[in-house]
N, C-alpha and C positions, 0 to 999 in steps of 0.2 A: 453464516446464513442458514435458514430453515424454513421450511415451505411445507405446506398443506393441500392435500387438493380437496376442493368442494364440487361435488357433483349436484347437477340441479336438472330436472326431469323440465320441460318446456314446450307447449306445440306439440309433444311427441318424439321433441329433439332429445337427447341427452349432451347436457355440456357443461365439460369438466376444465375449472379453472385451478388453474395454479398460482396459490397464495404464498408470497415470500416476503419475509420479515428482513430485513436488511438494518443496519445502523439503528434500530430503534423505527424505523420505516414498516408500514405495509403496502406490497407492490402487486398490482394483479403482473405476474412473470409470463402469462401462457394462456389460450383457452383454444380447447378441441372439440370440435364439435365429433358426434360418434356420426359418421356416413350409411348411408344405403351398403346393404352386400348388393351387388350386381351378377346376375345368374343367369345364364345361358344354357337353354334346352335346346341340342344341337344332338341333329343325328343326322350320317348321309345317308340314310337307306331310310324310305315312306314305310309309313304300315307300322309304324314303334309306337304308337301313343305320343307324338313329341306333342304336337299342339294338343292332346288330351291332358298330358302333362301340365303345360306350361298354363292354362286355363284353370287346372285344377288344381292346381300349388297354390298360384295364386289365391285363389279364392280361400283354400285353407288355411294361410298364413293369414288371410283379412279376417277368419272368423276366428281367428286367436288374438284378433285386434291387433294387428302391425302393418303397418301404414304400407301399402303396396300398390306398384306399378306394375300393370301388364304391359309391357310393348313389342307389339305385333310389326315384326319383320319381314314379316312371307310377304308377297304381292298376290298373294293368294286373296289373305285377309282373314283365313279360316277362323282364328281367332278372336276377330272383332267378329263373327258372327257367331261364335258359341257363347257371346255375354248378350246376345238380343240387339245387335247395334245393324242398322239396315243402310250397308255400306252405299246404296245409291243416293242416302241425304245427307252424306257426310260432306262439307264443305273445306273443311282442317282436315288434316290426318301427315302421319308420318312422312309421307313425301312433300309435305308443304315446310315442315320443319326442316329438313336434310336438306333442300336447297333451300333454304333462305327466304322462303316468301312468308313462314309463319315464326311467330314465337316459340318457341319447345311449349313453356307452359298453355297458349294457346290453344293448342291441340288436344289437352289432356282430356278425359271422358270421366265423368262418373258413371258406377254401376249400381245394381242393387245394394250390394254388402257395401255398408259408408268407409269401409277403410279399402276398398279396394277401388282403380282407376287403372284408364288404360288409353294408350297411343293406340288409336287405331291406323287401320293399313284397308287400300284396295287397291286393285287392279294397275293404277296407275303408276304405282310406285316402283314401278318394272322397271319406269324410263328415267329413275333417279340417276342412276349411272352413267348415261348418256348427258344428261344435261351436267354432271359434275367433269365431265372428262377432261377439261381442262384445269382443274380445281388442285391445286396441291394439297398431298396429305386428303386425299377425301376418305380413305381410310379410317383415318381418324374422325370424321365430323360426326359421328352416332356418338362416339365419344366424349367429346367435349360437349355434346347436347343433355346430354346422361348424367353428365359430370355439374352441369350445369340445375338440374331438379335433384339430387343426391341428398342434398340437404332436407329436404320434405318427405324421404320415403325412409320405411325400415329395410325395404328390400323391394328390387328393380327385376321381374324376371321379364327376360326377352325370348321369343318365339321367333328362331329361326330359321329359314329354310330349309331343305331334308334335300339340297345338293351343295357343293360347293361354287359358290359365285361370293361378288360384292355385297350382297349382303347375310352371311355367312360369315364372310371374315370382318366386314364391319363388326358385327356384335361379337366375337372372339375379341376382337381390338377393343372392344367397349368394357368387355367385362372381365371381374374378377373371379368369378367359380364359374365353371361347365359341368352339368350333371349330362349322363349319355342315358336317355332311355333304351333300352333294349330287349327286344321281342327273342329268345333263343330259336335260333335258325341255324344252321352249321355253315349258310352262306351270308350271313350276320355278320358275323366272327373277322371277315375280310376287311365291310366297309367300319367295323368297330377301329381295328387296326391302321385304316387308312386315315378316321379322324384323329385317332391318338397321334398318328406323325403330323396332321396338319397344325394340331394343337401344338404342337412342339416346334412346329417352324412360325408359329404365329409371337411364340414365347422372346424366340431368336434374333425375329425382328421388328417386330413391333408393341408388344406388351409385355414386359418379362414376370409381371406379376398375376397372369392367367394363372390358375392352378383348375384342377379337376378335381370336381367336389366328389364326384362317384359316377359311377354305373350302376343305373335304376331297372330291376328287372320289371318287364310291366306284360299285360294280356297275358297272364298267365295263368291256362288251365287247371282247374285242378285234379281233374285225370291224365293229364299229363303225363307220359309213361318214366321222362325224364323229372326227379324230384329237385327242387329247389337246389335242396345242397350240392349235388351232381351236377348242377348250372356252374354253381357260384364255384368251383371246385375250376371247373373248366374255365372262366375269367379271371380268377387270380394269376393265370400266366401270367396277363397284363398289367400288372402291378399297379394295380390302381383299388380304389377304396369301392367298396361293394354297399351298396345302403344295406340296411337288413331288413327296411319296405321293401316288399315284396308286391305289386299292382295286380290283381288278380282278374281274369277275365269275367264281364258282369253287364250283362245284359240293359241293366239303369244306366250303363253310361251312354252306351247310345242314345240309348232314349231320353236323357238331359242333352246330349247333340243335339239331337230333331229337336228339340225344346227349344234350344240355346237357350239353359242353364247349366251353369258348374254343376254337378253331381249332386254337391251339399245342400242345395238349394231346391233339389227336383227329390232326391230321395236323403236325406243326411242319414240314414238308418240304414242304408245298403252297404253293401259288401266293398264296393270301390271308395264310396264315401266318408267308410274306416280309415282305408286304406291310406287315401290321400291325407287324411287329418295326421294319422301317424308317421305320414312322410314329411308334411309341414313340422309336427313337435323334432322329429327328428334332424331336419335341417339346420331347426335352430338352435339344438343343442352341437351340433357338429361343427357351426360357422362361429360356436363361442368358444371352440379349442384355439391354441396355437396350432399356425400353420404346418408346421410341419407333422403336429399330430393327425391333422386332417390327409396328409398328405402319404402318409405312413399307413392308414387305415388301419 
């Protein structure tokens, strides 16, 4: 026997069949669809950029045209409100999907950028966890919701809360990369430490295919008395893969917050708005390594 694969681009999908010759036969043997990466911007210490991040990845991977979902996990919402979404005429959003009263697809949003959408979140979705509490495996239900639209995205980033609770470890239980924003502080360095074991207990028992995409250094001065390399110098204890985006502090990102625009969209010529494009190119060449290269950084 001898087999061929044919890759066929579709929708956005990529899917690769396996053609086998058998007896004088041809057999479709196999067909893979390529998935969504799922990527979790997770940090327990406020004040990193997480949801400046997770807003602005986004949006940079959509203007490299790859099909992306923002889902907003904070009960905050802050992120449905830096894409211009006015959380009080929201009818759908992420807490209708997690218990059961909407479809996943249902809830989904479009934004301005046509390849970029997003789960939005408000306030209410505080009391997701109360209303699951007798729910087996609720852990899991971001999960299997995620796993369920995979198919239609190039990459899924979730915005998570900046403590640990239930939805914190739902979206570690959901996804397959953690990128860790981090602002250098010397009292940083703890709560950095403290997600890297939570990551590692999440591995243990509920996901074992989490891995940690990297540590994203972000707001970062450029007078600065400590240099870049003397950061990165000092987190290589952690033996974790370090981007070599670098997020520079830049006065246009706020002011695409007060906006609620992504950066690229308010200024694409600024200083952050580099930055972020060069973190998008760079993700996507880093999540096309083998794993363990990613892993080894």
């Amino acid at each position: 026997m001898c087999s061929v694969k044919i890759i066929i681009k579709l929708m956005s999908r990529v899917i690769i069949f396996d053609i086998c010759f058998v007896a004088g036969q041809t057999k479709i043997c196999g067909v893979n669809f390529m998935m969504a990466h799922i990527i979790d911007i997770s940090s327990q210490k406020g004040g990193t950029g997480k949801t400046t991040t997770a807003v602005n990845l986004a949006a940079s991977l959509a203007i490299f045209e790859k099909k992306t979902l923002l889902v907003d996990c904070d009960p905050l919402g802050n992120a449905t409100t830096c894409l211009g979404i006015d959380k009080k005429s929201l009818s759908l959003d992420l807490y209708g999907a997690l218990v059961g009263d909407s479809r996943p697809e249902d809830v989904i949003l479009n934004t301005e950028l046509p390849h970029l959408s997003i789960i939005p979140s408000k306030f209410r979705l505080i009391h997701a966890e109360a209303r699951l509490y007798r729910v087996p495996g609720k852990k899991k239900i971001l999960r299997s919701l995620l796993a369920s639209l995979q198919e239609f995205y190039d990459y899924i980033i979730i915005d998570s809360p900046a403590s640990l609770n239930f939805f914190t470890v739902s979206a570690l239980v959901a996804a397959h990369w953690v990128m860790i924003p981090f602002q250098f502080q010397i009292h940083s360095l703890e709560g950095l430490g403290q997600l890297l074991l939570v990551v590692r207990s999440i591995q243990k028992q509920y996901n074992p295919d989490v891995k940690i995409a990297g540590i994203l250094l972000t707001m970062w001065e450029p007078g600065n008395a400590n240099p870049p390399t003397a950061t990165f110098k000092l987190l290589r204890r952690f033996d974790t893969r370090l981007f070599e985006t670098v997020i520079p502090w830049d006065k246009v990102l706020r002011e695409s917050l007060n906006n609620q625009k992504p950066v690229a969209l308010y200024d694409i010529n600024s200083r952050a708005s580099k930055a972020y494009l060069e973190l998008a190119k760079e993700i996507i060449e880093v999540l096309k390594l083998p794993e363990e290269t990613v892993d080894n950084h």
